[in-house]
C-alpha positions as CSV (number, residue, x, y, z in Angstrom):
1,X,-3.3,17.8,5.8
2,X,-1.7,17.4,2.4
3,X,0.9,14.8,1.2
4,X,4.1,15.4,-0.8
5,X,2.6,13.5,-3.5
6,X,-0.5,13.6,-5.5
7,X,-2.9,11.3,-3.5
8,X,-5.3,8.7,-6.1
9,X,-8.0,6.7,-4.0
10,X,-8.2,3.9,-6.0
11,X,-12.1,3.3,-5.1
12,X,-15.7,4.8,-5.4
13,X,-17.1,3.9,-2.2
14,X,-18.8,7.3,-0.4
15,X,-17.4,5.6,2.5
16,X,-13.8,5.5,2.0
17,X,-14.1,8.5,0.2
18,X,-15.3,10.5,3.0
19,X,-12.9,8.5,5.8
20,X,-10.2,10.1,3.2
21,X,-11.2,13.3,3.1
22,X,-11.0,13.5,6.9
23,X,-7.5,13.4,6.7
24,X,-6.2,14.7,3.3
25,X,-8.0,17.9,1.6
26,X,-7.0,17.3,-2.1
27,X,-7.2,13.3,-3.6
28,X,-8.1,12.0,-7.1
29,X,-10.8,9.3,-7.4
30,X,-10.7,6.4,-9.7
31,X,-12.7,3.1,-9.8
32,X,-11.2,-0.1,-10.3
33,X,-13.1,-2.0,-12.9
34,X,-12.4,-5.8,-11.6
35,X,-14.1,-8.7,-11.7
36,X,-13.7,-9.5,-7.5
37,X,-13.1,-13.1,-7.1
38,X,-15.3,-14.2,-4.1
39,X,-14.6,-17.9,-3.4
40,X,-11.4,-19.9,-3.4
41,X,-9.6,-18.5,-0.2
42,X,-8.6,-20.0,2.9
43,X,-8.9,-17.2,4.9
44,X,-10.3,-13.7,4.8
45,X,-7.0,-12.0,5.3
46,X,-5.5,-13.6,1.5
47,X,-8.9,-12.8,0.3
48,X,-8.7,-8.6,1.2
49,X,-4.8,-9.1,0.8
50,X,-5.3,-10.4,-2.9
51,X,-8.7,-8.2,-3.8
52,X,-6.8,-5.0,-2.6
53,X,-3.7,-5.6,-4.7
54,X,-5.7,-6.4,-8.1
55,X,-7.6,-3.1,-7.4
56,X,-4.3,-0.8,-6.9
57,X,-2.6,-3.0,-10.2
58,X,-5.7,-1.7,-12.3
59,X,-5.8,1.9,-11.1
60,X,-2.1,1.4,-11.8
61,X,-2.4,1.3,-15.3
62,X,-4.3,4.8,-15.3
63,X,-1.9,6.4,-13.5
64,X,1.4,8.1,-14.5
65,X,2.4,9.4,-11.1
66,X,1.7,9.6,-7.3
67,X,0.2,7.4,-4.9
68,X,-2.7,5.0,-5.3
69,X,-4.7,3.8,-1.7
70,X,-6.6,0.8,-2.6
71,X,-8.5,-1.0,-0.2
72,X,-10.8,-4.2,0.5
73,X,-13.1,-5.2,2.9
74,X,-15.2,-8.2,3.7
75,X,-16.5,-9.8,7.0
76,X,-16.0,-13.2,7.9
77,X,-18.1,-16.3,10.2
78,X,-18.0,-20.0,10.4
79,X,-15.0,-20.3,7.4
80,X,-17.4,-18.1,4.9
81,X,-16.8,-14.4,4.4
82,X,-19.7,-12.0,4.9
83,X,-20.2,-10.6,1.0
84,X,-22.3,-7.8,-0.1
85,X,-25.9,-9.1,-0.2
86,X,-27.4,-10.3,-3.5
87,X,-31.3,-9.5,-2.6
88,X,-32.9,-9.4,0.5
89,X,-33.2,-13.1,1.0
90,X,-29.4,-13.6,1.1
91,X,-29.5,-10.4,3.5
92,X,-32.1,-11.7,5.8
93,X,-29.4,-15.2,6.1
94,X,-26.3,-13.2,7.0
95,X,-28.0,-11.1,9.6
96,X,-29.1,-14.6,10.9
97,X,-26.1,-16.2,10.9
98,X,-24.1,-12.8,12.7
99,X,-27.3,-12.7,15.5
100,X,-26.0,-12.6,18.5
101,X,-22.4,-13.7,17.6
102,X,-18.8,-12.3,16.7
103,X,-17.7,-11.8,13.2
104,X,-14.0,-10.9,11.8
105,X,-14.1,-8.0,9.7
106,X,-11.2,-7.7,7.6
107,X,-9.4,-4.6,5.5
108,X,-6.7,-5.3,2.9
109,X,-5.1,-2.1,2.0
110,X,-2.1,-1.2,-0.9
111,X,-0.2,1.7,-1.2
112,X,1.1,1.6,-5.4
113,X,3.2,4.5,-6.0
114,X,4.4,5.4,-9.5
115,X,5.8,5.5,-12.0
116,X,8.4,3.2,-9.4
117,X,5.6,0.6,-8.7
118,X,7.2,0.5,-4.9
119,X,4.2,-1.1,-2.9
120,X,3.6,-1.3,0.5
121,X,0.4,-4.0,1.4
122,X,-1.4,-4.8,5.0
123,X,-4.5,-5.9,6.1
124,X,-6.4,-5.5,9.5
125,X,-8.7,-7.0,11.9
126,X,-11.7,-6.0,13.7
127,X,-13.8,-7.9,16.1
128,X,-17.5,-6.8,15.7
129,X,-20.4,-8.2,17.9
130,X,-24.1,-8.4,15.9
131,X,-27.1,-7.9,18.2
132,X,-28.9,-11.0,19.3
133,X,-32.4,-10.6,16.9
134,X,-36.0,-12.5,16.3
135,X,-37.3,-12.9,12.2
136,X,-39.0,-9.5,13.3
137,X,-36.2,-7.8,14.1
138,X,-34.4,-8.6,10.9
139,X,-37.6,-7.3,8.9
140,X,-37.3,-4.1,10.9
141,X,-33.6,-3.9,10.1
142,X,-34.0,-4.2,6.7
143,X,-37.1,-1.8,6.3
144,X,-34.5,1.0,8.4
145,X,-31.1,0.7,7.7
146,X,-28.5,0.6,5.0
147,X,-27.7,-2.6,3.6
148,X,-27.2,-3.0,0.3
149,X,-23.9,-2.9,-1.4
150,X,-22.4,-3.3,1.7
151,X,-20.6,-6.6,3.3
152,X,-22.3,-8.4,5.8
153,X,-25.5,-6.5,5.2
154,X,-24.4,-3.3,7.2
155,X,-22.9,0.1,7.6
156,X,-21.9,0.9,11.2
157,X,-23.3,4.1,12.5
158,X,-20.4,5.3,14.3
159,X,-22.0,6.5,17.6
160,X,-23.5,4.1,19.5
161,X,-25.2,1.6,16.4
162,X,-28.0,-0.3,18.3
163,X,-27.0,-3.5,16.0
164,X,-23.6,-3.7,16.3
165,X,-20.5,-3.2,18.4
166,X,-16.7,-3.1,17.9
167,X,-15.2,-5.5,20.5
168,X,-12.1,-5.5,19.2
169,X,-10.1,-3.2,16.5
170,X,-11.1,0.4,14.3
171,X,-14.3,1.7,13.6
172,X,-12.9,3.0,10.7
173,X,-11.4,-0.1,9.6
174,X,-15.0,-1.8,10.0
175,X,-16.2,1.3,7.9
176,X,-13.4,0.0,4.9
177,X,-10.3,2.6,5.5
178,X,-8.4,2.0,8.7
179,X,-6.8,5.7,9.1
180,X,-4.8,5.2,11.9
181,X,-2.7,2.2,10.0
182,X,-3.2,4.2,7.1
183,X,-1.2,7.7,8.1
184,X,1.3,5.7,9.9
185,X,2.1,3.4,6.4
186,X,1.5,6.9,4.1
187,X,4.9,8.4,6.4
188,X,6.9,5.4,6.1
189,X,6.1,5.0,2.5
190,X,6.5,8.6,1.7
191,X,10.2,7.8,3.8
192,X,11.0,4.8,1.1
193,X,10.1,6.6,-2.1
194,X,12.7,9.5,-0.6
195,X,15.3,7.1,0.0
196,X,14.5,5.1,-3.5
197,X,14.6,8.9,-5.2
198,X,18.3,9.6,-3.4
C-alpha cells in the first residue's frame, strides 16, 4: 500500500526494514546517530518511550517533510532490561537468566511528521517464554543462531522458534515494529495532519 505522505523510517535495522516493507512499497531510510542511554529507568516502557522519541527528534533534523517511524525495543527480567549483548560472555548470562522463564519485551514507537512536528508516541508489550536450557544448550545456541546486535541475545524465527514463544502480544512487535498498532496510528495520524492542514 502507499501513504499520502512520503514515509522516512527513522532506523537501519534489516528487521524493521523488512516488517516496513510488508506493508508500504516506497519508504526513505535514515539512521539515527544517538548515543542510547541504557541505565537510569524505572521501567522498560519510559526507557523505549524515551529512546524512540530521541531517535525520531534526530532523524527530525534531516528531514524537511513527511513522516518519520521511529522505534525502540528492549526486553526486560527481574527490574533489568535485556540489552544487545556486548560479547558472548554477557550473551551466555542473559540466555541464563531468560531459561525457562518469561520476559517483557517492549516497543516504543513515534510518529514525527514535518515540517508541523505533530507527534503521536506508544509503546507495546509482549510476553515471550525462553526455553528451559543446560550450559550445553546455550553453547549450541550460540554456535546456530543469531544473536548479536540484537536485545536479549535473540531474533525470533517467526514459525515455530524452538527457543522461544510469544505467550502474550505481536510477533512483530517482538521482531521491533508492531504493524498492527502501527497501521492503525499511521490512519489516525494521517486524520490529524488533515484536520491540522484545514
Amino acid at each position: 500500500m502507499e501513504s499520502k505522505q512520503n514515509l522516512i523510517l527513522g532506523s537501519s535495522s534489516p528487521s524493521r526494514i523488512e516488517l516496513l516493507k510488508r506493508i508500504f512499497h516506497t519508504f526513505e531510510i535514515i539512521k539515527p546517530d544517538i548515543e542510547e542511554p541504557s541505565s537510569g529507568f524505572s521501567s522498560p516502557r519510559e526507557q523505549v518511550a524515551l529512546i524512540s522519541w530521541l531517535k525520531g527528534q534526530e532523524v527530525s533534523f534531516q528531514v524537511g517533510d513527511g513522516i518519520i517511524i521511529a522505534a525502540d525495543t528492549i526486553g526486560w527480567i527481574d527490574g533489568k532490561p535485556l540489552l544487545k549483548p556486548l560479547d558472548r560472555d554477557d550473551a551466555k548470562d542473559m540466555i541464563s537468566r531468560m531459561s525457562g522463564r518469561d520476559h517483557e519485551l517492549w516497543t516504543g514507537v513515534v510518529l514525527w511528521h514535518k515540517p508541523t512536528n505533530l507527534q503521536m508516541c506508544w509503546q507495546e508489550q509482549s510476553i515471550v517464554s525462553f526455553k528451559k536450557v543446560i550450559p550445553e544448550e546455550i553453547e549450541h545456541y550460540l554456535e546456530t543462531r543469531s544473536w548479536k546486535n540484537h536485545s536479549g541475545s535473540y531474533a525470533i524465527e517467526e514459525e515455530n522458534d524452538p527457543w522461544v514463544k510469544i505467550s502474550k502480544g505481536s510477533i512483530t512487535n517482538v521482531i521491533g515494529l508492531p504493524l498492527e498498532s502501527l497501521l492503525i496510528n499511521l490512519k489516525k495520524f494521517e486524520k490529524m495532519l488533515a484536520i491540522d492542514h484545514f
